[in-house]
PAZA-763819 format. One record per residue: residue number from 0; x, y negated, z negated of N, C-alpha, C, O in turn; residue in three letters. Coordinates in steps of 0.001 Angstrom, whole numbers. Example, Ala and Ser with C-alpha at 12.3 -4.5 7.8 and 13.67 -1.06 7.14 Angstrom:
NODE    k   n.east  n.north     n.up  ca.east  ca.north    ca.up   c.east  c.north     c.up   o.east  o.north     o.up    r
NODE    0    13190     5690    -7800    12300      4500    -7800    13200     3300    -7800    14236     3319    -8465  ALA
NODE    1    12850     2250    -7080    13670      1060    -7140    12900      -30    -7870    13409    -1138    -8039  SER
This chain:
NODE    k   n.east  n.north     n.up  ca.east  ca.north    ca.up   c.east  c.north     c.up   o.east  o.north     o.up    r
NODE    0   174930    -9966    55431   176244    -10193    56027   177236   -10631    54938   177221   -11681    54296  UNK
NODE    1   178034    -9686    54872   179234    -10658    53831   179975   -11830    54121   180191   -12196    55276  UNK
NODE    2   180279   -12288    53355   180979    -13860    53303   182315   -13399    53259   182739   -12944    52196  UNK
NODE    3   183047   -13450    54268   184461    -13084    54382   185134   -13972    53583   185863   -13619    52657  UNK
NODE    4   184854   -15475    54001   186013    -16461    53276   185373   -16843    51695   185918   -17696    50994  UNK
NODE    5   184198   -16119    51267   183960    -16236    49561   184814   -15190    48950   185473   -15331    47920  UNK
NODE    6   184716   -13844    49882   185467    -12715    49459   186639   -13139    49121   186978   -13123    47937  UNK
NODE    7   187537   -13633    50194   189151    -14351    50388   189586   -14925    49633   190746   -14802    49241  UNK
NODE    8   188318   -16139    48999   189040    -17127    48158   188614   -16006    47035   189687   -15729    46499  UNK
NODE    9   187693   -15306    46478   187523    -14441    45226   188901   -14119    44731   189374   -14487    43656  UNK
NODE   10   189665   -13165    45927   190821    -12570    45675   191462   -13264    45221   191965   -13146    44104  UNK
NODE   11   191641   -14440    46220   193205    -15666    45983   192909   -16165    44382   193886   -16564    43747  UNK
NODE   12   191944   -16154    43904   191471    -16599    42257   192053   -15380    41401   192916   -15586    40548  UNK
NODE   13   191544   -14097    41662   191744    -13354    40666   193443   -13442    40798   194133   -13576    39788  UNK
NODE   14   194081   -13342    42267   195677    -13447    42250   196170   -14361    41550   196947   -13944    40691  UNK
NODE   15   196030   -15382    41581   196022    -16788    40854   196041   -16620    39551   196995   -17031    38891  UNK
NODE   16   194901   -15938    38940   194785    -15620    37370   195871   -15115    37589   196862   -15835    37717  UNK
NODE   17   195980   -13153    37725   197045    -12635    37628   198703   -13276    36930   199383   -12996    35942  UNK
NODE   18   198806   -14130    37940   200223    -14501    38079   200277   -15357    36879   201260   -15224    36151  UNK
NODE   19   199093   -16479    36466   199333    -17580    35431   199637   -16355    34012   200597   -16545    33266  UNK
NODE   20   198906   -15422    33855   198749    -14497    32655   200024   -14244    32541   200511   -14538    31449  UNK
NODE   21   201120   -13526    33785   202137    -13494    33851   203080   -14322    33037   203814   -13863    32162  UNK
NODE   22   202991   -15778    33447   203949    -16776    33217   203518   -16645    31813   204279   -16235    30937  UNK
NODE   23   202118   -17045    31569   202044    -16843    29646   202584   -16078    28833   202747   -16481    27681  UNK
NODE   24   203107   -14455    29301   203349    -13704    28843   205409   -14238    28773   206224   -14086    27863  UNK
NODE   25   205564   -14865    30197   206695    -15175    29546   207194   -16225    29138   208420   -16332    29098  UNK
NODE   26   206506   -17076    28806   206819    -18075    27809   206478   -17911    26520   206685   -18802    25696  UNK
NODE   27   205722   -16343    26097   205899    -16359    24888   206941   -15298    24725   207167   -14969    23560  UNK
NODE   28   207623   -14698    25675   208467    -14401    25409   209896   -14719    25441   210785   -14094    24863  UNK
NODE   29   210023   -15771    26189   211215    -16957    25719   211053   -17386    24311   212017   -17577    23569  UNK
NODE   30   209403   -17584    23840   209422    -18490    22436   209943   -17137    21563   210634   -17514    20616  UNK
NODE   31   209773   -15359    21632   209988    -14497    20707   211436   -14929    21062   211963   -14849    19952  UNK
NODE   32   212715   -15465    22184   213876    -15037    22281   214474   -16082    21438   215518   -15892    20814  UNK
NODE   33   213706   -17369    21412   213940    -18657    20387   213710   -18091    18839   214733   -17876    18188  UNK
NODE   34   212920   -17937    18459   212362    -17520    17234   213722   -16733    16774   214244   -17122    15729  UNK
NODE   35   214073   -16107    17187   215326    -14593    16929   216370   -15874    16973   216925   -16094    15897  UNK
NODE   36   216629   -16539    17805   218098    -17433    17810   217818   -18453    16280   218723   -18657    15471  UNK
NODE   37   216484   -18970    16132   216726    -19834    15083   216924   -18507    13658   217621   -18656    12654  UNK
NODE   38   216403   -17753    13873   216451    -16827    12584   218199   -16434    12385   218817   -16412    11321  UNK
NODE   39   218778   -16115    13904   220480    -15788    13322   221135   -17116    12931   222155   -17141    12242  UNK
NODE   40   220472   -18322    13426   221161    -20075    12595   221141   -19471    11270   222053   -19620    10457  UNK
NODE   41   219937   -18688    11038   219913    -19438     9459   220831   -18161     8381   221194   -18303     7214  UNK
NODE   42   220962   -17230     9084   221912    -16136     8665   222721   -16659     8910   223154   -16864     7776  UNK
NODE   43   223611   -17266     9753   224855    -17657     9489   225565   -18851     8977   226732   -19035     8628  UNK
NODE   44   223967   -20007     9066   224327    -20876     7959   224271   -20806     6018   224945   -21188     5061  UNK
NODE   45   223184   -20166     6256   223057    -20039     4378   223456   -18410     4037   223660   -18093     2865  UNK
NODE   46   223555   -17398     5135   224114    -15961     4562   225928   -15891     4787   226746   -15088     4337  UNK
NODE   47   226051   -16746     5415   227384    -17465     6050   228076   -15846     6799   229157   -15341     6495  UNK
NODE   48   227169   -15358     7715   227160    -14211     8472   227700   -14643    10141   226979   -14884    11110  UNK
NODE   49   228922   -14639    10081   229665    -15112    10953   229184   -14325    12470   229230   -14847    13584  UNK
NODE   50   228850   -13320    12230   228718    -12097    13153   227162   -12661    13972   227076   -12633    15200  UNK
NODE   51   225993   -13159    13075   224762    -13537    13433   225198   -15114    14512   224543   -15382    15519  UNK
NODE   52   226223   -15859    14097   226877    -16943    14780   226943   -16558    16222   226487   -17224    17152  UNK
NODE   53   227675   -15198    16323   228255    -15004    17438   227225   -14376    18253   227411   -14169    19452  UNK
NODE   54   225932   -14001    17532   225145    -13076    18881   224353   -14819    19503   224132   -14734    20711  UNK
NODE   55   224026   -15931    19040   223074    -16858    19384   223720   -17214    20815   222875   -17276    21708  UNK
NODE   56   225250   -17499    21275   225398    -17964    22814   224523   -16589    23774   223854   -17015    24715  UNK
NODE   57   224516   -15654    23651   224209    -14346    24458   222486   -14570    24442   222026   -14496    25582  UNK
NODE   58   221634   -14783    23563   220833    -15161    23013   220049   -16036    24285   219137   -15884    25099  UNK
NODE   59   221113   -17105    23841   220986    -18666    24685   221206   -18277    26441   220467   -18517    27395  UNK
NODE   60   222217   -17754    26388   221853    -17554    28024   220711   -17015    28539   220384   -17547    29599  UNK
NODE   61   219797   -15907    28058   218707    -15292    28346   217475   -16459    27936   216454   -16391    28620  UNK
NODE   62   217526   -17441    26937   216552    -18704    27230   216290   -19302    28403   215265   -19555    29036  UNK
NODE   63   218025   -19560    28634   218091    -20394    29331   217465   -20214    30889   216922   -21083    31572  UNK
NODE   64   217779   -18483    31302   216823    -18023    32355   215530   -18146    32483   215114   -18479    33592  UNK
NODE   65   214750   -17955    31595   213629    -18137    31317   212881   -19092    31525   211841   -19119    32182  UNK
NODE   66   213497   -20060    30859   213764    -21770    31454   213664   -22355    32642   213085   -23370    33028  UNK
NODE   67   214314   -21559    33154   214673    -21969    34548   213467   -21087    35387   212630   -21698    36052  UNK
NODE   68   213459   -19932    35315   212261    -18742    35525   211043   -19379    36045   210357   -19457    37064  UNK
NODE   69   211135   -19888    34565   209238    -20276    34548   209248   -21910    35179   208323   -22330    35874  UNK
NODE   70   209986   -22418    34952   209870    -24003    35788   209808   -23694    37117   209029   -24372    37787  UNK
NODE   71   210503   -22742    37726   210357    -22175    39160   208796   -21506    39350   208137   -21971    40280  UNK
NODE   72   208181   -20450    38524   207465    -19943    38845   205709   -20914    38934   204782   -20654    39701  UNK
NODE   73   205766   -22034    37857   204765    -23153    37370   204800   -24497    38795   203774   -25019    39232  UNK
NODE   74   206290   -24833    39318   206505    -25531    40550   205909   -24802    41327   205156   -25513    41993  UNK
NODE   75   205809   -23504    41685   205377    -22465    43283   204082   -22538    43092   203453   -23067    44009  UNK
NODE   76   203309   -22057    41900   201961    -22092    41498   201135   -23428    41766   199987   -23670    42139  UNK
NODE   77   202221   -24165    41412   201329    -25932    41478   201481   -26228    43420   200710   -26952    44049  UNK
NODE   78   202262   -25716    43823   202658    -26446    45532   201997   -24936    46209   201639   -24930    47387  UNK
NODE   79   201923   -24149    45668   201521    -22862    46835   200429   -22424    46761   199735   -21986    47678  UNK
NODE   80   200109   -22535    45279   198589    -21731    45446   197162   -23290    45769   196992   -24116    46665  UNK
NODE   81   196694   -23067    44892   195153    -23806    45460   194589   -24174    43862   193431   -23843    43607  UNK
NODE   82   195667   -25077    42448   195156    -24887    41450   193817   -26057    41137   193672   -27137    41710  UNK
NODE   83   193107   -25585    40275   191894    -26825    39727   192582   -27489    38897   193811   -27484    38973  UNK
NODE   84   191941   -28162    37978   192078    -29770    37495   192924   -28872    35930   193881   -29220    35239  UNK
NODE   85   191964   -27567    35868   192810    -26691    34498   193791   -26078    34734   194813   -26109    34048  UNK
NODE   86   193649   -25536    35577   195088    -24835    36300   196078   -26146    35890   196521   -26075    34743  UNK
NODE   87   196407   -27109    36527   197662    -27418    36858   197951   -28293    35111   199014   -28650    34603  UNK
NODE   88   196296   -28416    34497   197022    -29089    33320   197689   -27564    32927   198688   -27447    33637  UNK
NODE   89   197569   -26686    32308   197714    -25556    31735   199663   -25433    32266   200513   -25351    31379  UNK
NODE   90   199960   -25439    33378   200780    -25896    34481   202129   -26351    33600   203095   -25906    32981  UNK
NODE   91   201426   -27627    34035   202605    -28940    33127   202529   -28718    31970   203577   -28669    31326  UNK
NODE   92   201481   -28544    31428   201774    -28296    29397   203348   -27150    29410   204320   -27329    28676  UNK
NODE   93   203206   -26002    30457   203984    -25397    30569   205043   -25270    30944   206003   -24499    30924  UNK
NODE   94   204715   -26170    31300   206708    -26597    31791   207284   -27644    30705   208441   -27659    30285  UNK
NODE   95   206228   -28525    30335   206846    -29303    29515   207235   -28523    27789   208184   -28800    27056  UNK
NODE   96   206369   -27737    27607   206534    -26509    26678   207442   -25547    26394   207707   -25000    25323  UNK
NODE   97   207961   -25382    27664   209312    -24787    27701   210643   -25265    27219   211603   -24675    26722  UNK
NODE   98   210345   -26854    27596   211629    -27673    27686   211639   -27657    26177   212756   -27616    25660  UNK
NODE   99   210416   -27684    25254   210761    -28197    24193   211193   -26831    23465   211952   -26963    22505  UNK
NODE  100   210724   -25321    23880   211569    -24448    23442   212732   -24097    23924   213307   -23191    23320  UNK
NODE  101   213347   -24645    25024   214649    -24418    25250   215755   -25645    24671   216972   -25463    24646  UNK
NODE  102   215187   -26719    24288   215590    -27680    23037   215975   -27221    21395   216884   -27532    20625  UNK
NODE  103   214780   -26319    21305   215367    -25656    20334   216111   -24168    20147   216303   -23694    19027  UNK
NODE  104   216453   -23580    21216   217379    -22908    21490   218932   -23618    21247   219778   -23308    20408  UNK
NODE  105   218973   -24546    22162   220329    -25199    22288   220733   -25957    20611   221814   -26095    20039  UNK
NODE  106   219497   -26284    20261   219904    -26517    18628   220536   -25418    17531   221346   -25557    16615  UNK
NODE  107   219681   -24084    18120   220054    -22977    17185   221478   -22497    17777   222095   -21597    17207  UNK
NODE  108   221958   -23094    18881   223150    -22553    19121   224162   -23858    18483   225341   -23705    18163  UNK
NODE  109   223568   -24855    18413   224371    -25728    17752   224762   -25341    16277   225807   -25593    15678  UNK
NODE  110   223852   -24787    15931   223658    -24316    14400   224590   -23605    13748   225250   -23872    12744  UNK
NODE  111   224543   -22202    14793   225644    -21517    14971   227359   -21826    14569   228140   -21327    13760  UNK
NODE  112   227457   -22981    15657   228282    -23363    15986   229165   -24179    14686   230367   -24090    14437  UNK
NODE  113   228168   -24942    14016   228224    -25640    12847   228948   -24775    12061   230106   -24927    11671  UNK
NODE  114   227743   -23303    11725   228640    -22578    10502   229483   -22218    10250   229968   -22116     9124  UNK
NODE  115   230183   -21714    11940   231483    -21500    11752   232373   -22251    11426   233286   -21592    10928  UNK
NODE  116   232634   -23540    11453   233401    -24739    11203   232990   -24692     9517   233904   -24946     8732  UNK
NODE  117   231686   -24384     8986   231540    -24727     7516   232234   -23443     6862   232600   -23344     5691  UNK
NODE  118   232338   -22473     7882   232676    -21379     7145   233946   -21468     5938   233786   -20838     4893  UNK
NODE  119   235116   -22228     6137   236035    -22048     5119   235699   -22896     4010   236116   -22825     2854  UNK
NODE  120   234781   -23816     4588   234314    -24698     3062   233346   -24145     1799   232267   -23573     1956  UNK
NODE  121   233886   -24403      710   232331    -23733      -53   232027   -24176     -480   232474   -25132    -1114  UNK
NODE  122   230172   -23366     -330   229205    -24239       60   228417   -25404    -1226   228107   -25107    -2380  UNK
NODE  123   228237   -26940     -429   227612    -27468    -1290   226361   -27448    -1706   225484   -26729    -1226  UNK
NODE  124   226187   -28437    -2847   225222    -28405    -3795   223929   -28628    -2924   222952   -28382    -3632  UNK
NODE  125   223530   -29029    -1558   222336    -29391    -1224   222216   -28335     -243   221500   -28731      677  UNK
NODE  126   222617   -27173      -68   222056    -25860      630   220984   -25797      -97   220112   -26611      207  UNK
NODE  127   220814   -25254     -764   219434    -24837    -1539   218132   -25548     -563   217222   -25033       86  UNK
NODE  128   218422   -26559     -740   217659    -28305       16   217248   -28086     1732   216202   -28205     2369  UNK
NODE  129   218627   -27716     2072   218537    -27993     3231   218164   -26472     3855   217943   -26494     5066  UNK
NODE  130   218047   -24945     3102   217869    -24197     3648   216357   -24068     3348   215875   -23185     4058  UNK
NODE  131   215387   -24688     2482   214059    -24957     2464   213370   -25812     3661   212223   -25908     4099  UNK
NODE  132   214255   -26215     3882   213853    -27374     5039   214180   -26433     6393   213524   -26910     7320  UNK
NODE  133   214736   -25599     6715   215049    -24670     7448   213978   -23679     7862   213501   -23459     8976  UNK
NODE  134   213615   -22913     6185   212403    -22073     6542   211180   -22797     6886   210241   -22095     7263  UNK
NODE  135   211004   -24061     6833   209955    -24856     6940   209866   -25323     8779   209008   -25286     9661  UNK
NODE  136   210789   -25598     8695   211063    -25997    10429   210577   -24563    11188   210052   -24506    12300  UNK
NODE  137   210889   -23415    10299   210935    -21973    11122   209798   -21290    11421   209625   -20533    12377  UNK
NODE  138   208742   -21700    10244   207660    -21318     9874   206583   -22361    10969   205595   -21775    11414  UNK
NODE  139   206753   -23671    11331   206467    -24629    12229   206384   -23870    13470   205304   -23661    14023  UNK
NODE  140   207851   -23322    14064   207791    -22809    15348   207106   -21637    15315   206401   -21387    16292  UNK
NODE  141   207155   -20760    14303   206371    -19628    14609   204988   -19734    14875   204368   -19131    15751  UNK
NODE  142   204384   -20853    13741   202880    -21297    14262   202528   -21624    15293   201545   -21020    15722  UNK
NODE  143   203184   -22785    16234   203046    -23471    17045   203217   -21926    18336   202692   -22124    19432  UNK
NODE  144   203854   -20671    18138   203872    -19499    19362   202336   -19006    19160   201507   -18850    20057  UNK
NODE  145   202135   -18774    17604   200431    -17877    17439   199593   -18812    17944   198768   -18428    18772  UNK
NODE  146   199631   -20483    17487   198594    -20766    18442   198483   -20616    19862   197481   -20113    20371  UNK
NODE  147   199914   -21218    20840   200107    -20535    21856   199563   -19169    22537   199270   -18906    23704  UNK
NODE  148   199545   -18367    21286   199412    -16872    22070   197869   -16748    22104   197385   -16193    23090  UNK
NODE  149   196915   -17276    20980   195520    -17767    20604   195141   -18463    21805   194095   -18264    22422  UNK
NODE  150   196037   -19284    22106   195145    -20877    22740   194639   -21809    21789   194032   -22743    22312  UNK
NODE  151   194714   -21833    20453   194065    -22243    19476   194459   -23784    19309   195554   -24111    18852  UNK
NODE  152   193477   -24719    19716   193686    -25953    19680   194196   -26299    17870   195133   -26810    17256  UNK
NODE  153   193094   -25739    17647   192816    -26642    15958   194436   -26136    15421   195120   -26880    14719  UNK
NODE  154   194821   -25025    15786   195972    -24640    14871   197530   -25260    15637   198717   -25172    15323  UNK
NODE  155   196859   -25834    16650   198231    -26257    17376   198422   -27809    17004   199600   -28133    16849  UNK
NODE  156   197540   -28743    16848   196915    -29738    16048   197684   -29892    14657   198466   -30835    14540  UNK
NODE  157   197461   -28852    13422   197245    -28907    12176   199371   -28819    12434   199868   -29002    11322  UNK
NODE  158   200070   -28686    13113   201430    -28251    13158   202116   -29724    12836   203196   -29813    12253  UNK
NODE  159   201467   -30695    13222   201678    -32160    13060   202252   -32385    11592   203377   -32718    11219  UNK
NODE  160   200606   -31965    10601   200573    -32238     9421   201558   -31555     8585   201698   -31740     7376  UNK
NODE  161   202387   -30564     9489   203554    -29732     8536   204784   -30783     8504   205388   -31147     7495  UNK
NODE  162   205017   -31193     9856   206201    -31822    10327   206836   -32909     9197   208050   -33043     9049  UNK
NODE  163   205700   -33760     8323   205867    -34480     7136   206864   -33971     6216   207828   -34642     5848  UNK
NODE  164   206608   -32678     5813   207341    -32273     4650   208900   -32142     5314   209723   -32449     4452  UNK
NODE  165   209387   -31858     6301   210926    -31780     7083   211478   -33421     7329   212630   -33847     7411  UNK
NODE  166   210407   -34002     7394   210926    -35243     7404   210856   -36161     6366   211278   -37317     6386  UNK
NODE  167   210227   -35506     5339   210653    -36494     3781   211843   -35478     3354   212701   -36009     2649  UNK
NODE  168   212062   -33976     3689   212925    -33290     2994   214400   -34150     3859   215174   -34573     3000  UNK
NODE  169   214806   -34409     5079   215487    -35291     5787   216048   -35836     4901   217160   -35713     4388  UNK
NODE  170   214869   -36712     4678   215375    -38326     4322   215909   -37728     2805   217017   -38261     2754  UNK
NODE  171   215829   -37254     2049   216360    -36779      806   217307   -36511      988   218107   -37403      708  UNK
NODE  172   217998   -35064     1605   219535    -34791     1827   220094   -35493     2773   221112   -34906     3141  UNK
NODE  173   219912   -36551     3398   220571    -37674     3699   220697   -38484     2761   221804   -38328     2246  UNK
NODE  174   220276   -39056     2413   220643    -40106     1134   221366   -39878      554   222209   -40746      327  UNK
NODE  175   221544   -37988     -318   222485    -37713    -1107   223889   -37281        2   225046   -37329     -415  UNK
NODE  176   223626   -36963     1103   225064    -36924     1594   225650   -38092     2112   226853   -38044     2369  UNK
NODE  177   224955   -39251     2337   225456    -40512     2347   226126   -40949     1795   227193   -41398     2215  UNK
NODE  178   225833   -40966      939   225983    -41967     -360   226678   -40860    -1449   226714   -41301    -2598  UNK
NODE  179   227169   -39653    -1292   227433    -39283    -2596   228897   -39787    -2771   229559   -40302    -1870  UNK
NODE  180   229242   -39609    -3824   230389    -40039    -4249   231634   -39333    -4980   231386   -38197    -5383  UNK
NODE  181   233066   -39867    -5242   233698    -38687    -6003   233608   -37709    -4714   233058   -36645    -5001  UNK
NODE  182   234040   -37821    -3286   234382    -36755    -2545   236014   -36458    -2510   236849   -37251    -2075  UNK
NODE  183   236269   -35241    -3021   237376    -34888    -2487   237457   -33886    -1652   236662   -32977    -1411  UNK
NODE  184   238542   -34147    -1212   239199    -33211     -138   238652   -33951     1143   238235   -35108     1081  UNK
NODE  185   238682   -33091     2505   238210    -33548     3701   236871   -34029     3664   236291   -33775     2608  UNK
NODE  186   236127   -34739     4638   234626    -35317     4540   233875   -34788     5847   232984   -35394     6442  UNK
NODE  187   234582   -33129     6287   233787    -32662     7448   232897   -31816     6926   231825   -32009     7500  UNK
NODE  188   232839   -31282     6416   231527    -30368     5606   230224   -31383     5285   229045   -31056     5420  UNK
NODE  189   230802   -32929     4746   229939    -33684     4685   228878   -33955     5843   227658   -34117     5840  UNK
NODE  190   230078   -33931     7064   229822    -34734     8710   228573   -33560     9031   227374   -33800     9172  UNK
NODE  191   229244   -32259     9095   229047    -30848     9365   227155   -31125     8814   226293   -31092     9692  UNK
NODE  192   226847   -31319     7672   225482    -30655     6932   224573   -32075     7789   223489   -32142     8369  UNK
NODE  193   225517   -32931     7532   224221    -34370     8093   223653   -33656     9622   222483   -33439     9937  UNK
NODE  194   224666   -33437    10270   224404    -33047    11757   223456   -31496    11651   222665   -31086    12501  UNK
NODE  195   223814   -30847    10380   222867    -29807    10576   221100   -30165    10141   220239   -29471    10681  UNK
NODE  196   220650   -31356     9078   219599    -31648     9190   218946   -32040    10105   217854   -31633    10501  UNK
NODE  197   219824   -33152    10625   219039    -33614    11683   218719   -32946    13119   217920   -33423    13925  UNK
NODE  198   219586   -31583    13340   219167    -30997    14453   217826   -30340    13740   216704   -30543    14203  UNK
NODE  199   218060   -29533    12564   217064    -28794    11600   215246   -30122    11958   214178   -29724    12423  UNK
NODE  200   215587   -31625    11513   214719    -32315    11952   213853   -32251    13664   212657   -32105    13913  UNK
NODE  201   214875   -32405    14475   214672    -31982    15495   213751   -31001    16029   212768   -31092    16765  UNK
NODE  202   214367   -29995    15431   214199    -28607    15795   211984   -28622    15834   211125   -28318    16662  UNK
NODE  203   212004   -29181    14368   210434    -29575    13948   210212   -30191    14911   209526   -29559    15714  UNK
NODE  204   210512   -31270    15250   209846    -32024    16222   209189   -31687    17299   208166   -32176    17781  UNK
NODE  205   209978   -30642    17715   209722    -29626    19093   208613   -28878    19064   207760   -28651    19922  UNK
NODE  206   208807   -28354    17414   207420    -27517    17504   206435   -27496    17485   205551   -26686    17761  UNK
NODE  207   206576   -29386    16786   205098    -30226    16506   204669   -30208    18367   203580   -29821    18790  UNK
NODE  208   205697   -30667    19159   205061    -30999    20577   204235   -29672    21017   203127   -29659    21553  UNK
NODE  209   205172   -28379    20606   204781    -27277    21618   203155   -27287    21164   202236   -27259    21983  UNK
NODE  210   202904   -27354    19077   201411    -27301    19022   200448   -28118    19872   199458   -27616    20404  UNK
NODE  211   200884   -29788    20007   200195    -30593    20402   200045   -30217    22233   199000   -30496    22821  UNK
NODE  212   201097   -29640    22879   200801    -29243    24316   200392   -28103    24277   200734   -27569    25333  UNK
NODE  213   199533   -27015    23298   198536    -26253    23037   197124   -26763    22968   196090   -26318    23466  UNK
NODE  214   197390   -27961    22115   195460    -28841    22260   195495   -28979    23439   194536   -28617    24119  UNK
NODE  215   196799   -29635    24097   196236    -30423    25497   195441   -29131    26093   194233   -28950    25941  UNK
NODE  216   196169   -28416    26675   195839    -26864    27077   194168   -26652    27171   193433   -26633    28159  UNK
NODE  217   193846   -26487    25608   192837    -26086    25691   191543   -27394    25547   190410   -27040    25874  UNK
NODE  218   191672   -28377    25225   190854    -29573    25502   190909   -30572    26195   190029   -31423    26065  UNK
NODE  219   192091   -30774    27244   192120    -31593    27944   192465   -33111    27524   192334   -34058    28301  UNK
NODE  220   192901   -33216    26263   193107    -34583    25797   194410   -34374    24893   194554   -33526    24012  UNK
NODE  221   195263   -35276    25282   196297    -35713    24216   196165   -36644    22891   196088   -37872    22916  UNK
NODE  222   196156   -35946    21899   196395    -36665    20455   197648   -38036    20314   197839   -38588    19230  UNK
């Protein structure tokens, strides 16, 4: 005799999978729509490509759906379906995962936003500085998506140990834009670069979380 309600719940599981695979697929594809917004920051801050400025709001609105998308679709999953103890962590890592890539969306549109204002100034002596610290932050988020796309605890983990080098590079071009001296002319280019590290700081921060809500994911424990 078949088991009607083993059959039933079988289905409601494989549906269940289905749909979570879904949402994975688009939260890494919000993180490919992030990845592209921080890459036109950095064209239009250090290529001073005014044009790359202007595609990041258009950019940002399609995050921002996504955003919203998947917090809707992770809420229905957690209240409608029937999740286990992995399900719903997997869940919240994911919602909270989002937030921290749609954090750094709104930074790369800040970024944007920055260059154009730096645009008539030319450019100072600590670009060099601060656009190393840039590819470093960039190279962070991209890791923190492959482990994502992996599941790979250990590599979502090791994203921590990057975050160091953005935050001693920080504290360096702060000091010298603090404190430098002999400024002439206006002191907004000055204002302008501080505010661009520290979102640039930021930006790391986010990606350190997204690795560390990849361990949670796959081991069940927060570092």
């Amino acid at each position: 005799m078949v088991n009607l309600s083993s059959k039933h719940g079988n289905s409601e599981r494989i549906q269940f999978e289905r749909k979570t695979r879904s949402l994975a697929r688009d939260v890494l594809r919000m993180g490919a729509l992030v990845e592209n917004s921080f890459r036109l920051a950095h064209q239009a801050l250090f290529s001073r490509n005014l044009e790359a400025a202007r595609e990041i709001p258009l950019l940002d609105k399609q995050i921002d759906r996504f955003y919203r998308q998947i917090e809707l679709d992770c809420s229905t999953l957690m209240t409608l379906e029937s999740p286990v103890a992995q399900d719903l962590r997997q869940l919240s890592a994911y919602m909270q995962l989002v937030r921290d890539l749609e954090r750094i969306g709104d930074y790369a549109k800040d970024l944007g936003e920055i260059a154009i204002k730096l645009f008539p100034y030319p450019p100072h002596s600590c670009l060099p500085e601060i656009e190393a610290m840039a590819h470093h932050a960039q190279a962070m988020l991209a890791s923190s998506l492959v482990a994502l796309a992996d599941l790979d605890a250990a590599a979502g983990k090791a994203i921590k140990q990057q975050d160091d080098a953005v935050d001693t590079a920080y504290e360096t071009v702060y000091q010298t834009l603090a404190f430098q001296r002999d400024i002439k002319g206006v002191i907004e280019p000055i204002l302008l670069m501080v505010l661009v590290i520290r979102h640039l700081e930021r930006m790391a921060d986010h990606a350190t979380n997204i690795g560390q809500r990849v361990a949670y994911i796959v081991t069940g424990t927060r570092s």
